[in-house]
C-alpha atoms as one frame of an Amber mdcrd trajectory, in Angstrom:
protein
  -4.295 -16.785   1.002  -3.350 -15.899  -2.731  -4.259 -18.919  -5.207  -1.491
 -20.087  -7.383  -2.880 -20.443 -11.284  -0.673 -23.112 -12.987  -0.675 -23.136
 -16.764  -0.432 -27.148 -18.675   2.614 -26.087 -20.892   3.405 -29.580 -22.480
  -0.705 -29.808 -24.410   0.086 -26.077 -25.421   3.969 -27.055 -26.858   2.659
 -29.904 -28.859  -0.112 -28.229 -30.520   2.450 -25.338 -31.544   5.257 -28.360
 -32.994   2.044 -30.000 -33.968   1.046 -26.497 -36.224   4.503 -25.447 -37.543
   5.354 -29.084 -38.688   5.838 -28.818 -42.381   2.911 -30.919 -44.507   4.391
 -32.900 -47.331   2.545 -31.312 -50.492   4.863 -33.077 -53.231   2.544 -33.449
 -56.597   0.720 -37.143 -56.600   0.712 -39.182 -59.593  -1.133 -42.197 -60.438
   0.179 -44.734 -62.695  -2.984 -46.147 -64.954  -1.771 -49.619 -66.432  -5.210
 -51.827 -66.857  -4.880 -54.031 -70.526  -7.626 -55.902 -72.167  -5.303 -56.636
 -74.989  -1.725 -56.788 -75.195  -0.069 -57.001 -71.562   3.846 -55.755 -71.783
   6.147 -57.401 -69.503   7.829 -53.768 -69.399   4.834 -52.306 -67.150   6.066
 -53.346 -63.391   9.578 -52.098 -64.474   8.375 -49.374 -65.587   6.398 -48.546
 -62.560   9.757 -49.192 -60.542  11.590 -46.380 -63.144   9.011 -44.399 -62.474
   8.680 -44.505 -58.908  12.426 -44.145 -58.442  11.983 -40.648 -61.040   9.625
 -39.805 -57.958  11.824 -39.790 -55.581  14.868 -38.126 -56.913  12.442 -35.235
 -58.722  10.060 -34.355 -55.693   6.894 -36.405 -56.639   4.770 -39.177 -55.277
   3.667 -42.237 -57.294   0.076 -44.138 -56.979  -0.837 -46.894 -59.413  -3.935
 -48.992 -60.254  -5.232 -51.210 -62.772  -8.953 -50.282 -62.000 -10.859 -48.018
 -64.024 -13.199 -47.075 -61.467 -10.193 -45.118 -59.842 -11.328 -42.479 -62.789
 -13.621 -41.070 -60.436 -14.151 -36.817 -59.670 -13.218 -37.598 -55.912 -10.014
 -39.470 -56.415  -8.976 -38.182 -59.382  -8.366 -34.494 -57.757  -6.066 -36.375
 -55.763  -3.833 -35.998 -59.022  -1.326 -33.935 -60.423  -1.348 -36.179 -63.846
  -2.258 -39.190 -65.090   0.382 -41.385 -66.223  -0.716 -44.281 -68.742   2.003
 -46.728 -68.908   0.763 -49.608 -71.473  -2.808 -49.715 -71.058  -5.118 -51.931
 -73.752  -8.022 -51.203 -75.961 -10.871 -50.674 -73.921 -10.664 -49.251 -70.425
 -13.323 -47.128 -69.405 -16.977 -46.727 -69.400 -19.231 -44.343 -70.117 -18.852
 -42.687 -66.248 -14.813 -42.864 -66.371 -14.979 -41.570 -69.343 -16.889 -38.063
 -68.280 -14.908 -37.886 -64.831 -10.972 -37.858 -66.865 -12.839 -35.792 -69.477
 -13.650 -33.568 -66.466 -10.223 -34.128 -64.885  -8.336 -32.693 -67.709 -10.541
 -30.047 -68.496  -9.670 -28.600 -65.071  -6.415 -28.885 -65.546  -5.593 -32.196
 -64.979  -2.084 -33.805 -66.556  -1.541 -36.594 -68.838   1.287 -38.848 -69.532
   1.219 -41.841 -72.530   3.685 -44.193 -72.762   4.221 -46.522 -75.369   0.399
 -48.950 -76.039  -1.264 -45.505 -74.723  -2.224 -45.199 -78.163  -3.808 -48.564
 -78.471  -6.098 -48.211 -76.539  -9.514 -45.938 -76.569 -10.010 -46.251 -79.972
 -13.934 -45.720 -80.079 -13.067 -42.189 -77.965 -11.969 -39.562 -80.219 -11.721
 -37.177 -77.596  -8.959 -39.107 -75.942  -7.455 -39.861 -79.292  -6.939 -36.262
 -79.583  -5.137 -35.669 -76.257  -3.025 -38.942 -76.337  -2.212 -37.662 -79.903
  -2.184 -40.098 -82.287  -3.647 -43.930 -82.258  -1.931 -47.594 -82.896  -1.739
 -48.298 -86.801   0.348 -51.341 -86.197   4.289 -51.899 -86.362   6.815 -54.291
 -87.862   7.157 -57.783 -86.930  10.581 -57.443 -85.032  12.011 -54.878 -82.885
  14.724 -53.387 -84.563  17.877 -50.435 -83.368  16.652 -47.285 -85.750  17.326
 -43.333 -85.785  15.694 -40.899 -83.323  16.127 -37.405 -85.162  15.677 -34.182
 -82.299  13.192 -32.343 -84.092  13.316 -29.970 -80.321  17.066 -29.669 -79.474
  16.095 -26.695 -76.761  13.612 -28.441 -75.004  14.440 -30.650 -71.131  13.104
 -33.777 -72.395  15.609 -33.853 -75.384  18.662 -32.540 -73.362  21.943 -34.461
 -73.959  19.715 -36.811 -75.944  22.697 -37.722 -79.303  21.135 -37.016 -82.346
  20.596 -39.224 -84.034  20.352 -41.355 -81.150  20.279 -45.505 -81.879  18.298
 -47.610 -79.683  15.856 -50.246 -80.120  12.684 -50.885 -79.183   9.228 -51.752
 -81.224   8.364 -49.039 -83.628   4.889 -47.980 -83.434   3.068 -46.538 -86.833
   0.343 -43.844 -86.261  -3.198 -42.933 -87.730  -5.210 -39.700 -86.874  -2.146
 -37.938 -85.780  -3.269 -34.636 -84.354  -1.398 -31.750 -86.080  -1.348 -29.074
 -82.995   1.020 -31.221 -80.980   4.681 -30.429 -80.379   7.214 -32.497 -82.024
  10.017 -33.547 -79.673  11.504 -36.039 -81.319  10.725 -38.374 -84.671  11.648
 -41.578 -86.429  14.122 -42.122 -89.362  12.342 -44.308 -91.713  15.909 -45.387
 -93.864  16.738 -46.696 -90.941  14.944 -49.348 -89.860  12.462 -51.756 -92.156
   8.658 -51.185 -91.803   7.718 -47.497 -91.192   4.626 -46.074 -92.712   4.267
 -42.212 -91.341   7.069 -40.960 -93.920   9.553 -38.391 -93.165   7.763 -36.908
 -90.713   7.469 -39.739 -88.466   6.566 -38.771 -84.852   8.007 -40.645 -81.236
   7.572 -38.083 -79.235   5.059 -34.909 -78.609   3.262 -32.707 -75.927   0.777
 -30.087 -76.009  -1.911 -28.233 -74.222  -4.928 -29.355 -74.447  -8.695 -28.570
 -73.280  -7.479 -26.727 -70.299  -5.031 -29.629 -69.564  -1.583 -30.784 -70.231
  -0.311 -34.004 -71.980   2.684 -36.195 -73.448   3.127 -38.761 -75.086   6.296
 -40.943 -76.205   6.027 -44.393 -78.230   9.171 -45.326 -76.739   8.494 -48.122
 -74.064   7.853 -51.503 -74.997  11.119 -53.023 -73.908  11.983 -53.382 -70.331
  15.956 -52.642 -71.340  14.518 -48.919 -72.064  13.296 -48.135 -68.037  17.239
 -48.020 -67.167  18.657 -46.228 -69.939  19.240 -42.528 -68.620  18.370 -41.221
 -71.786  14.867 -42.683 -71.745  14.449 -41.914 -68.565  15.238 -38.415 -68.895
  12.456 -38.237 -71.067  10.406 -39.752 -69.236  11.174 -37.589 -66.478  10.448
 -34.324 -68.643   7.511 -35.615 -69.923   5.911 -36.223 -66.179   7.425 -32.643
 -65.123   5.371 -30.993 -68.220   2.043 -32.981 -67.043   2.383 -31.766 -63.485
   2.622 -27.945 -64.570   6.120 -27.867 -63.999
């Protein structure tokens, strides 16, 4: 009598659905927002903005308010680093090295707003975020944003001048090999100190690594202006390597 061989087709159909399903490799990015100073009531809707910018431009969205996430293991996890209001001092010694390290490999940075208050005993990271904190006027006033870029995505249908208000940050140790996107008219509003060439906005490579800044952020009225947020949106893009 001939044997009959029977073959288990269902185990061999699911691993070959199982191998041709698509994996999900969208870039990751984590949201840093830990403050040991000022805390801005703008940082959970800003997260929201930004998580919503995720999901209409093809990228995921992690946050944490713990420095020990700034770690070589978990940090590889990450397109770019997006500070969004962080405080004075953050890291240690050991988080430090391992963003250091991150961005060095190629690693992507994004500062919003108090990401230049913050770190000030660090002059490496005073050199990638591009600038530090050297205070602001007592109110928030509407000034002038001047496109220095006009050719550039994050600037794109941006008016110029374009009026808006937020709190006006002053600079020290501005780094002079940073790209200008966008800068400050000082006739317009009471309290600059940087002059004529007054910076908001700026990117660059640096170390191996990408980063952006924009002092634009402190009020919460800014994370749903399409303007801003196109920006914003850029700015992220750039960090990623796109």
């Amino acid at each position: 009598m001939k044997k009959i061989y029977t073959i288990a087709l269902f185990p061999l159909i699911a691993i070959i659905f199982s191998a041709s399903k698509p994996i999900d490799k969208s870039p990751v990015v984590l949201i840093f927002s830990k403050t040991n100073g000022y805390h801005h009531s703008s940082i959970n809707v800003g997260i929201a903005a930004i998580k919503k910018l995720g999901e209409s431009n093809g990228f995921l969205v992690d946050t944490t308010t713990d420095s020990l996430s700034f770690n070589k293991t978990n940090l590889e996890k990450y397109a770019a680093v997006i500070f969004l209001n962080p405080t004075l001092k953050v890291f240690g010694p050991e988080q430090e090295d391992a963003f250091k390290n991150y961005i060095q490999h190629g690693g992507g940075f994004v500062g919003i707003h108090s990401a230049t208050d913050c770190e000030y005993n660090w002059a490496w990271y005073g050199s990638l975020v591009g600038a530090y904190f050297n205070g602001h006027p007592e109110t928030q006033q509407d000034a002038k944003i001047i496109v220095v870029d006009k050719n550039n995505p994050a600037t794109r249908g941006m008016p110029d001048p374009w009026t808006i208000k937020d709190e006006w940050y002053n600079f020290r140790n501005l780094n002079p090999d940073v790209t200008v996107l966008i800068k400050i008219d000082e006739s317009s509003y009471k309290g600059g100190t940087n002059g004529a060439n007054h910076p908001m906005a700026w990117y660059h490579a640096f170390e191996g690594g990408r980063a952006f800044y924009t002092a634009l952020g402190h009020r919460e009225e800014l994370y749903s202006d399409s303007i801003y947020l196109n920006l914003l949106k850029a700015g992220i893009q750039y960090a990623i390597g796109k």
